[in-house]
ROLOMAR-396035 format. One record per residue: x, y, z of N, C-alpha, C in turn; residue number from 0. Coordinates in steps of 0.1 Angstrom, whole numbers, m for minus. Example, Ala and Ser with C-alpha at 12.3 -4.5 7.8 and 13.67 -1.06 7.14 Angstrom:
     n.u     n.v     n.w    ca.u    ca.v    ca.w     c.u     c.v     c.w   seq
     132     m57      78     123     m45      78     132     m33      78     0
     128     m22      71     137     m11      71     129       0      79     1
! end
This chain:
     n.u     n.v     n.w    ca.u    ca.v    ca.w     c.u     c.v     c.w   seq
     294     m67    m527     279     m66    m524     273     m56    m534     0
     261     m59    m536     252     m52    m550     247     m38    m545     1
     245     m32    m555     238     m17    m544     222     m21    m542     2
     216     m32    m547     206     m34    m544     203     m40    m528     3
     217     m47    m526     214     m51    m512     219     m41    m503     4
     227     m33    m507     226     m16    m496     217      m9    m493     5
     207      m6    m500     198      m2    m498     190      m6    m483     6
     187     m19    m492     177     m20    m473     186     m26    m462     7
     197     m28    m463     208     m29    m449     205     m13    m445     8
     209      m2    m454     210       5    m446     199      13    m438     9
     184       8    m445     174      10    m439     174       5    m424    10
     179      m4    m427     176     m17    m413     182      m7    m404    11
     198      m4    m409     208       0    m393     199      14    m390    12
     191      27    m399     189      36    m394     173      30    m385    13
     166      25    m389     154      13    m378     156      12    m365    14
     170       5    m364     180       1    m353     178      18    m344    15
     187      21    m350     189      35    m348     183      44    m334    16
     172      45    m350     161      53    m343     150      46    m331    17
     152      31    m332     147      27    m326     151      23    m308    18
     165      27    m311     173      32    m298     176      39    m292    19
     171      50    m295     172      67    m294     156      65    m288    20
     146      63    m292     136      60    m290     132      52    m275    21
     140      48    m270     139      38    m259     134      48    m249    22
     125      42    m239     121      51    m224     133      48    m217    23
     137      60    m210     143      57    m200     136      45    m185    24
     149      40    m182     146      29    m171     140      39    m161    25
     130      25    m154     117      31    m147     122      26    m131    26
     121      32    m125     128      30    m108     119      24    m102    27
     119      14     m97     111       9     m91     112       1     m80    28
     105      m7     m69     109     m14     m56     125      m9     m51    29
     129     m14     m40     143     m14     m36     157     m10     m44    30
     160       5     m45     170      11     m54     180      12     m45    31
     194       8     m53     203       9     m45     210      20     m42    32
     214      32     m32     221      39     m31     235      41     m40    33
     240      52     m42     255      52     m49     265      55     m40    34
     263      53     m29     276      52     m18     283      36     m18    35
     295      40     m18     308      30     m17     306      24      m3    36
     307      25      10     308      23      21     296      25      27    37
     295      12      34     279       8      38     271      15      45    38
     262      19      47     258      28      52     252      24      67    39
     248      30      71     247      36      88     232      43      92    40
     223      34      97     209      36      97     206      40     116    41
     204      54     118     199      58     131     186      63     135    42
     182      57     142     164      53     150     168      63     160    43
     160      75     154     159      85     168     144      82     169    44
     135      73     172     117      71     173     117      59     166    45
     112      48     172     110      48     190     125      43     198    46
     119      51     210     132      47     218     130      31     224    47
     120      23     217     116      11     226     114      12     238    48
     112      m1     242     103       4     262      85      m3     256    49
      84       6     261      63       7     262      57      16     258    50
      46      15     251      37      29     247      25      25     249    51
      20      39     250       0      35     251      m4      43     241    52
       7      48     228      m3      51     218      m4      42     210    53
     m16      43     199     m18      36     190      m6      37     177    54
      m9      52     176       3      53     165      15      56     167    55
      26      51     165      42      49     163      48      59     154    56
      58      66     159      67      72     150      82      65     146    57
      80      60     136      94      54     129     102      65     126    58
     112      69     129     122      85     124     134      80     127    59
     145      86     120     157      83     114     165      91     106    60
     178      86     102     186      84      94     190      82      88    61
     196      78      75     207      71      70     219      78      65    62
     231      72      65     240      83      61     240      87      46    63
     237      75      38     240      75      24     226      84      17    64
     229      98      18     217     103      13     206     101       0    65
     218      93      m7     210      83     m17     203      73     m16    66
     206      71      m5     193      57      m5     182      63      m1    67
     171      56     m14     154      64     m13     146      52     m20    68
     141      47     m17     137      43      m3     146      39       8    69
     141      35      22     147      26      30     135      20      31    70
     133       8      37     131      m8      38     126      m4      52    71
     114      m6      59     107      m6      71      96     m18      73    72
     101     m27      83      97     m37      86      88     m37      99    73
      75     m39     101      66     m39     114      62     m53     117    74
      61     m64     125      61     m73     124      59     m84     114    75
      73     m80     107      66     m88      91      64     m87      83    76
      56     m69      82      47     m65      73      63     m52      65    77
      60     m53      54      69     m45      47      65     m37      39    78
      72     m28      39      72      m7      37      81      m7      32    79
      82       3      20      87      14      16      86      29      18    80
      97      31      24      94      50      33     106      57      26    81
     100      67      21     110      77      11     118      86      22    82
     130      90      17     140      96      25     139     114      20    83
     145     121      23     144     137      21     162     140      29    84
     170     138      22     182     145      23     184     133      36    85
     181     121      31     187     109      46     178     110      52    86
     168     118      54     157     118      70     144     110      64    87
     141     101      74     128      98      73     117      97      86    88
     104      94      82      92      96      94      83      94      87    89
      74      88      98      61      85      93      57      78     103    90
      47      79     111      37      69     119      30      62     112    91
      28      50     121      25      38     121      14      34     130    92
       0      27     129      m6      18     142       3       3     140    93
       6       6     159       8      m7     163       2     m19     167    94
       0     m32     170      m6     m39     175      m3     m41     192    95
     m13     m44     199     m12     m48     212      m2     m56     215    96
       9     m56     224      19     m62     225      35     m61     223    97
      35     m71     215      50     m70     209      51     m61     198    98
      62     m53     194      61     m49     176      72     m52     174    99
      80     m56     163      91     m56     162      93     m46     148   100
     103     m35     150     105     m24     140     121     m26     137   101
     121     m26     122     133     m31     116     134     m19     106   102
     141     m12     100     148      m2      87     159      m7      84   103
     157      m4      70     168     m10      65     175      m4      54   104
     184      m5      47     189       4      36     200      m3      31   105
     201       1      20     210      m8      10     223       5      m2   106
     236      m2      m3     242       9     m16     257       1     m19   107
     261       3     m29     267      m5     m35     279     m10     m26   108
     280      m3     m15     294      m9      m4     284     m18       3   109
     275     m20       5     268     m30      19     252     m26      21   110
     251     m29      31     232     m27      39     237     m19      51   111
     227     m16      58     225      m9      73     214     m12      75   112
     214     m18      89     202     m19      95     199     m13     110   113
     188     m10     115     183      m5     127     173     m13     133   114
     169     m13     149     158     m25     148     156     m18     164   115
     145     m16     168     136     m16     180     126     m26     183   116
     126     m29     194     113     m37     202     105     m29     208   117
      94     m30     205      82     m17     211      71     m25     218   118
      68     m26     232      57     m36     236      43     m22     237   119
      32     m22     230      21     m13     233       8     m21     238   120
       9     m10     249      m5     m12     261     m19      m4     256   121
     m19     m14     241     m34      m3     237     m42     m17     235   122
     m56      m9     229     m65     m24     225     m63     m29     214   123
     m65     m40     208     m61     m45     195     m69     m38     189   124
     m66     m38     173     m71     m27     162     m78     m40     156   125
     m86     m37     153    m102     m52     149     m95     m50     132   126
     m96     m39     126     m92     m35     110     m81     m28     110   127
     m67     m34     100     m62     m25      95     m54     m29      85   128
     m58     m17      74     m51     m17      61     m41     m10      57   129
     m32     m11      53     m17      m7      49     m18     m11      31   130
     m18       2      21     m14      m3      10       0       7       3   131
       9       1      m4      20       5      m8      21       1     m23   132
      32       7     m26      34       4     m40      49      11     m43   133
      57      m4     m53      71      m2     m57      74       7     m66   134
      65      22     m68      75      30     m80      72      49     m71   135
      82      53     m69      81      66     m68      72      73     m75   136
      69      88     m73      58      95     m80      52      90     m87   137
      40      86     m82      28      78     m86      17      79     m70   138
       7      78     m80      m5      74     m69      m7      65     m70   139
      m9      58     m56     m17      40     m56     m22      48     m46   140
     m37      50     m48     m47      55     m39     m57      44     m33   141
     m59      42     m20     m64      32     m16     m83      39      m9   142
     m88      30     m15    m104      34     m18    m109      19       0   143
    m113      20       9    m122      17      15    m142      20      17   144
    m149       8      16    m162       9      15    m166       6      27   145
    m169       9      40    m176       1      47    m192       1      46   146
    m193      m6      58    m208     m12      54    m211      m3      67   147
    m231       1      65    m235       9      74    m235       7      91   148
    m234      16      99    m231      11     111    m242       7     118   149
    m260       9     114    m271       5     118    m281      m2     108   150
    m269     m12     101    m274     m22      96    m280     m33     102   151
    m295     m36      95    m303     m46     102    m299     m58     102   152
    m296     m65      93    m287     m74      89    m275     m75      80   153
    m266     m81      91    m252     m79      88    m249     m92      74   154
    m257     m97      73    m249    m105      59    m255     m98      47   155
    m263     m88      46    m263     m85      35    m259     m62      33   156
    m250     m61      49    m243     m48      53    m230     m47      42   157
    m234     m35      34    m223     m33      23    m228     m36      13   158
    m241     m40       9    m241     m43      m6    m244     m25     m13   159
    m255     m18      m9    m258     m11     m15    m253       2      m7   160
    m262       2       5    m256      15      15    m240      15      18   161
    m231      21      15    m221      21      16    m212      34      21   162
    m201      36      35    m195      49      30    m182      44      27   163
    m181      57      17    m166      58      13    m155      65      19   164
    m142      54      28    m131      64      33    m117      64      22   165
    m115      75      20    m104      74      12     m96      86      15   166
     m90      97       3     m79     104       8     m90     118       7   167
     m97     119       1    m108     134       7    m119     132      11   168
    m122     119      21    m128     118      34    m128     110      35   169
    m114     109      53    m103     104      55    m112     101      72   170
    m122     102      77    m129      97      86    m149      91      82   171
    m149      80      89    m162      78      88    m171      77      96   172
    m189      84      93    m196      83     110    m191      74     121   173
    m187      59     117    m188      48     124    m172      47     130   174
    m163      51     130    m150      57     134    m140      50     127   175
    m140      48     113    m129      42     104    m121      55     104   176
    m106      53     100    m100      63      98     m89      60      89   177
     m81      71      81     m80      68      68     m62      78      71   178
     m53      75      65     m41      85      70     m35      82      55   179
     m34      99      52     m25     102      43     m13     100      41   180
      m7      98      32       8      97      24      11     113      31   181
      17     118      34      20     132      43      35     133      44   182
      40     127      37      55     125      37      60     142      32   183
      69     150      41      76     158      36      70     169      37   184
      54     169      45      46     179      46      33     187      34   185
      37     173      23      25     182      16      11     173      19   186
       5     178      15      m6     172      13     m13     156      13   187
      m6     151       3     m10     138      m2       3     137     m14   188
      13     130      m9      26     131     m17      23     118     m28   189
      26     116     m41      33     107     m49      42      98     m39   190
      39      86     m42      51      79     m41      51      66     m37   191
      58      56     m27      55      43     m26      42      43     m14   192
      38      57      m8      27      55       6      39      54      20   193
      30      46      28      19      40      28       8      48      28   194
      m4      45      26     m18      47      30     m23      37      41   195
     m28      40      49     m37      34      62     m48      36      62   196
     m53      24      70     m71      27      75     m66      20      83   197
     m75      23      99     m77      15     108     m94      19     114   198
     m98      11     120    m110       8     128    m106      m1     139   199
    m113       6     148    m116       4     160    m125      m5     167   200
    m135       1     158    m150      m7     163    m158      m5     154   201
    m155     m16     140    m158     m17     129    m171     m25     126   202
    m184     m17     121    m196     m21     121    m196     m37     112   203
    m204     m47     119    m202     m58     112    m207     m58      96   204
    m205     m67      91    m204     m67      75    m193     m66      66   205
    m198     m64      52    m187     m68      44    m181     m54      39   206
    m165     m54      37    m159     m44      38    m150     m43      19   207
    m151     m39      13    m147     m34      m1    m134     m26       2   208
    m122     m36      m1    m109     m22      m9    m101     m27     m23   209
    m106     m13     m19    m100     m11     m39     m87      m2     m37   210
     m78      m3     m48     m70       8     m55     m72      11     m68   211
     m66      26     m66     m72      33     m82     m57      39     m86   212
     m50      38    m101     m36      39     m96     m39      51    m111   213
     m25      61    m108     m26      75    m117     m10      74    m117   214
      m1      72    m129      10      70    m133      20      88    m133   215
      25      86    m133      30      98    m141      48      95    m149   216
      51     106    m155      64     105    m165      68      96    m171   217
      80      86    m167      81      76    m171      76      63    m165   218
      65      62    m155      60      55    m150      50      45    m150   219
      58      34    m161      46      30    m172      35      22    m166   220
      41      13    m151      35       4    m145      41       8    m128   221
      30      m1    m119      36      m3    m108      28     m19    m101   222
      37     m22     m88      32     m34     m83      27     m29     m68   223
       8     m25     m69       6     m24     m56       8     m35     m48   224
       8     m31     m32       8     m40     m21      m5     m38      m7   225
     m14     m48      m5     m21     m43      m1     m18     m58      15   226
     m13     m54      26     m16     m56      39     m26     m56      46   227
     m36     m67      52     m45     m65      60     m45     m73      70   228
     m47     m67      82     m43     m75      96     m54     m72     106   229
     m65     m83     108     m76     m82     114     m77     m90     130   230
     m81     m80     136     m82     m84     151     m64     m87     155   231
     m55     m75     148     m40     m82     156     m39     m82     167   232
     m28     m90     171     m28     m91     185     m36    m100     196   233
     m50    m107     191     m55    m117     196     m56    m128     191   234
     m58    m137     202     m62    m154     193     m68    m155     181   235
     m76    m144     174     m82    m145     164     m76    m139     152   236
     m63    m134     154     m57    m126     148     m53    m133     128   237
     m60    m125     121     m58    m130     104     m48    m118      97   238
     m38    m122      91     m34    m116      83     m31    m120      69   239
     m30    m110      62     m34    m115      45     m27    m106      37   240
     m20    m112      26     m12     m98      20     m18    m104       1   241
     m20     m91      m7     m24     m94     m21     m11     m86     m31   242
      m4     m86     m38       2     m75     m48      m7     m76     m60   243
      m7     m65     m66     m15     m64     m81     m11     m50     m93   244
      m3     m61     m95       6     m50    m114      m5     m43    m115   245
       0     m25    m117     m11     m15    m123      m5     m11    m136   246
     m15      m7    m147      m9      m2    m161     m17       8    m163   247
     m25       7    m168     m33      17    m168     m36      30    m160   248
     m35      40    m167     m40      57    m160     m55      49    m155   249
     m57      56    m142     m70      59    m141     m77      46    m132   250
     m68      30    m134     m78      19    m135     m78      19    m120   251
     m89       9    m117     m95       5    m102     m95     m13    m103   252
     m89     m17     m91     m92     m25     m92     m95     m31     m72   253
    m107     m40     m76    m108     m44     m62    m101     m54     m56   254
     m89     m52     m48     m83     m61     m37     m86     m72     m31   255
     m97     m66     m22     m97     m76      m7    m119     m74      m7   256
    m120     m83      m4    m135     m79       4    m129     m92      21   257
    m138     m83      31    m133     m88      41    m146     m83      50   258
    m155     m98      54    m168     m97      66    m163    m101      73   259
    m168     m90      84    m167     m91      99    m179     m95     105   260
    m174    m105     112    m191    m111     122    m188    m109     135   261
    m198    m109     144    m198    m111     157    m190    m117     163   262
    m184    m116     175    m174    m124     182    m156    m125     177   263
    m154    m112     171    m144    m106     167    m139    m120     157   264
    m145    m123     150    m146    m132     138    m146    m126     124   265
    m136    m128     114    m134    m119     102    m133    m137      93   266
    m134    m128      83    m129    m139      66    m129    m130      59   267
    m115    m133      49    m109    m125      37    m108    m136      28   268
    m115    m126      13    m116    m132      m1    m110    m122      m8   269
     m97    m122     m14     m90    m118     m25     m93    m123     m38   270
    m102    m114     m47    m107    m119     m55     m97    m119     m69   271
     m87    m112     m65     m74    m114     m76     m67    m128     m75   272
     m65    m130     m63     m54    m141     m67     m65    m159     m61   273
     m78    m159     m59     m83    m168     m55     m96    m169     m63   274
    m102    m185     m61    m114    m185     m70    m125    m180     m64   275
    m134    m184     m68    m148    m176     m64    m153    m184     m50   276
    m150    m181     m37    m154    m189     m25    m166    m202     m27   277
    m171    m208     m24    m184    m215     m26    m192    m215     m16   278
    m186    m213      m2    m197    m214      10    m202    m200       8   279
    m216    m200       8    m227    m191       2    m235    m183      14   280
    m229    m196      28    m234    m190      41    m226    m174      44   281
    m213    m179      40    m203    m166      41    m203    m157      31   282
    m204    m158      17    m199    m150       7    m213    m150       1   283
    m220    m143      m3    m231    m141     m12    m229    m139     m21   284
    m234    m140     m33    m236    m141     m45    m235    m127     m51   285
    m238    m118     m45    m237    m103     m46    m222    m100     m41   286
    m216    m102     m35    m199    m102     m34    m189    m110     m40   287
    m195    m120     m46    m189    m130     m58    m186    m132     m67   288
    m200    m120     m72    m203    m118     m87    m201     m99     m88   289
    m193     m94     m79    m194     m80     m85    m188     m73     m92   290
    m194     m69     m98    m190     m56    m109    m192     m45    m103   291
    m180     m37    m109    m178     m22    m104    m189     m14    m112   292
    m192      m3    m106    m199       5    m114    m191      14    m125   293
    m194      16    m140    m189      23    m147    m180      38    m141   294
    m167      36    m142    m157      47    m133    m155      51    m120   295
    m160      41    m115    m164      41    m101    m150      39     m95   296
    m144      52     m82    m130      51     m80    m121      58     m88   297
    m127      63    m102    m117      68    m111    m127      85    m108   298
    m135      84    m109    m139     100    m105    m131     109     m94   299
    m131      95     m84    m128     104     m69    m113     111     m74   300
    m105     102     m83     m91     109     m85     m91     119     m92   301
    m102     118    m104    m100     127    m112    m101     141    m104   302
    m110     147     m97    m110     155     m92    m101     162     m84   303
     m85     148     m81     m74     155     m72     m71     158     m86   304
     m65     156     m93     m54     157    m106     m60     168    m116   305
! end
């Protein structure tokens, strides 16, 4: 070989090189498997099943394999990710009227473990509620709610302009929306997969705006929010709708779900990520069809936690 062709080989292998050394470390994300050999062993001290007349539920537990983080929490269907702290987990939940069925789960290189309660609750159905999550540890997926005013004159055009905002630093609204923090482990508003909640009770008719606003941290280049919405559960009218939506960007917002509520405990959901632009004009107006966010609108409210 000539020393003219050594030259740039050996440029290439140091390229190589450095371009491997250079690599981010792997980013953790959704369902990570524990490093226990021997399957693990998932214990439900809450709920004891039976009956309840609260609204909110305490999921609490165990698992043996202290490595597994997340565990897998199932509420009729709807799926969670709940971070562990030395094997223990907790976190309430609203339930729906009736049946619930509560599943945890956990995974590591010997097997799964699973746990499962039947919970029947003697409450009223919950008209709104939102559940949003997301597959990557330390990270914010902060879930932004808009409702529409509660003594709005007319309800098809409630939400365009007058609006309040429930989110995570004001986490109740005049009209009784309520908003529950990530509180995992006692701080504040923890990083991590959530959940975040909103529920309403007696949710002013009109159209209802949610967004997430997502803030990355370390190696956390991306994540895949999950946003849950279950309207009127528990009755003959009962809608449920689920959206995911890849976040990359520090800072960005994006809107989810809009979802009007009419008279006669009657809802419609328009996911404007994964669906086209509705056409019946009776239901969706042209001002919910065509919207644009206002310049950083959603990215302030964070800046001010961080």
């Amino acid at each position: 070989m000539s020393f003219a062709l050594l030259a740039p080989l050996s440029s290439l292998v140091g390229f190589v090189l450095a371009a491997q050394a250079a690599a981010p470390a792997t980013r953790q994300s959704g369902v990570v498997l524990g490093t226990g050999e021997t399957a693990p062993v998932i214990t439900l001290t809450a709920p004891a099943g039976g009956w309840t007349v609260d609204r909110m539920v305490l999921v609490e537990g165990r698992v043996s394999d202290t490595t597994i983080n997340p565990v897998t929490v199932s509420i009729n269907g709807d799926r969670y990710l709940l971070k562990t702290v030395n094997g223990a987990f907790q976190r309430k939940f609203p339930v729906t009227s009736g049946k619930n069925a509560i599943v945890v789960q956990g995974a590591n290189r010997g097997g799964s473990g699973r746990a499962e309660r039947t919970l029947y609750a003697q409450v009223p159905p919950v008209p709104v509620f939102f559940v949003l999550t997301s597959d990557t540890d330390g990270v914010y997926t902060d879930l932004h709610v808009y409702e529409p005013p509660p003594d709005a004159a007319d309800p098809a055009t409630a939400g365009k302009d007058a609006t309040t905002h429930v989110f995570w630093a004001s986490t109740t609204s005049p009209s009784g929306g309520t908003f529950y923090l990530n509180e995992q482990g006692g701080d504040f508003d923890s990083p991590g997969f959530g959940p975040y909640l909103y529920t309403h009770a007696s949710p002013p008719l009109g159209f209802y705006r949610v967004d997430v606003n997502y803030w990355p941290s370390g190696d956390k280049a991306h994540t895949v929010a999950t946003l849950n919405i279950v309207l009127f559960g528990g009755t003959p009218n009962e809608i449920r709708r689920h959206v995911k939506m890849p976040l990359v960007k520090p800072g960005e917002t994006q809107t989810l779900a809009w979802i009007r509520v009419d008279k006669g405990s009657q809802a419609h959901v328009y996911l404007p990520t994964l669906e086209k632009k509705p056409e019946d004009a009776r239901v969706w107006p042209a001002w919910v069809k065509d919207f644009r966010r206002k310049p950083n609108e959603g990215n302030d409210d964070m800046n001010e936690e961080n």
